[in-house]
C-alpha positions in Angstrom: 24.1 112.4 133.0 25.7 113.1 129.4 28.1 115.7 129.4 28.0 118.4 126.9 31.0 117.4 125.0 29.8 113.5 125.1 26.6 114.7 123.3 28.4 116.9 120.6 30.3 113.7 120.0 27.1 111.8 119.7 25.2 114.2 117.2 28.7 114.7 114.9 28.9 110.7 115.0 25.5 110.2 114.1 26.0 113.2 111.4 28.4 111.4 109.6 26.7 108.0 109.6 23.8 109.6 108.0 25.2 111.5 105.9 26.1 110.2 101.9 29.9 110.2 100.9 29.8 111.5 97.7 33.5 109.5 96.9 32.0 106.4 97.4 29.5 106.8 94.4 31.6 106.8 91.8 33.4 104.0 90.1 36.9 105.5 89.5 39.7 103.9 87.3 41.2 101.6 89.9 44.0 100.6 87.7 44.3 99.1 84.0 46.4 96.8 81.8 48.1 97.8 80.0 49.1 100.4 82.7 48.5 103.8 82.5 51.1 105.2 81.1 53.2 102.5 80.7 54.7 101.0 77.2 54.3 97.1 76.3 56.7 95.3 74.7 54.0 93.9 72.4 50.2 94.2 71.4 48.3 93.3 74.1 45.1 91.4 72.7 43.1 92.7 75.4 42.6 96.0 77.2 41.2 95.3 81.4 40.3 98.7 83.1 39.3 97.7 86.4 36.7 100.2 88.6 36.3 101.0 92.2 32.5 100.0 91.3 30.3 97.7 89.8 29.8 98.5 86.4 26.3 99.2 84.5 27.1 96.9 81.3 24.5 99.4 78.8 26.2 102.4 79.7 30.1 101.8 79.9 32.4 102.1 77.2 35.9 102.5 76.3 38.1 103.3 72.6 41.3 102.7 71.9 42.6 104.7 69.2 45.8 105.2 67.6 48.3 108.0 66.4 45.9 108.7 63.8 42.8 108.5 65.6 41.4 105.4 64.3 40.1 103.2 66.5 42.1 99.7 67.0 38.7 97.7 69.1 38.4 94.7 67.5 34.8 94.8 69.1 32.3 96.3 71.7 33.5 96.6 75.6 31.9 94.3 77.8 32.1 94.2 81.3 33.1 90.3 83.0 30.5 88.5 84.0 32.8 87.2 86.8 33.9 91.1 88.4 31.2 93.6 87.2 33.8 96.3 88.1 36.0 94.9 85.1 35.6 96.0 81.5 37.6 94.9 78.9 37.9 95.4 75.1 39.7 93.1 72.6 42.3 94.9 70.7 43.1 94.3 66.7 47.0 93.6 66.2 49.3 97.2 67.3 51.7 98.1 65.7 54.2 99.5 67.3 53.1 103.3 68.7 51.1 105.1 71.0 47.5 104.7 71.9 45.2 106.8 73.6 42.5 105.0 76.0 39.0 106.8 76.4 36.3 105.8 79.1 33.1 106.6 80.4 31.1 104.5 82.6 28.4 104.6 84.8 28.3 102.8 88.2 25.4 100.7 89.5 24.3 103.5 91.5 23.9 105.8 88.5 26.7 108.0 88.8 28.8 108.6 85.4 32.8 109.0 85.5 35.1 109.4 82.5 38.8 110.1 81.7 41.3 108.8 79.0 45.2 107.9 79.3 47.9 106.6 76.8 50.3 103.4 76.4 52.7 102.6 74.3 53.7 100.1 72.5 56.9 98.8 71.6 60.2 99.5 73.2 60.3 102.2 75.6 
């Protein structure tokens, strides 16, 4: 016979099988290159954000814009065919400076995320 304790165990176990985590349906910024943060020694040609989640390809984007605001994409984001949780946009020539990095993207299961961060480039 089940103790009481054994069966409060049980029902919380099964509870939290169940149950959705709401952190695992997001794709959050994993980590990027150029860093976050970080400053480059020289234009990178490409920008990689990599996600916690496969991306949806018609829905993600990110711009890189400069001191001035302009944007420096020399073209549209695309995720990689290869890792769907990968998007990457090519980058016109930088000048040395400091660029800000905005993204929004929405994971396979339909949940949208978005955030920005800065690198620099040139000597730090």
């Amino acid at each position: 016979m089940m103790t009481t304790r054994a069966i409060a165990a049980a029902f919380v176990l099964a509870a939290l099988l169940i149950t959705p985590a709401p952190l695992w349906a997001h794709a959050f910024l994993d980590h990027s290159d150029p860093a976050v943060g970080s400053t480059v020694p020289a234009s990178p040609a490409v920008l990689h954000l990599w996600f916690t989640q496969e991306l949806e390809p018609a829905f993600s984007w990110v711009t890189v814009t400069d001191g001035s605001g302009a944007s420096v994409n020399d073209g549209n984001a695309a995720i990689d065919p290869s890792n769907p949780a990968e998007l990457t946009v090519k980058l016109k020539p930088l000048p040395t400076g400091s660029y800000t990095v905005k993204w929004h993207v929405l994971s396979v299961d339909t949940h949208t995320t978005e955030g920005d961060f800065s690198f620099q480039v040139g000597k730090g």
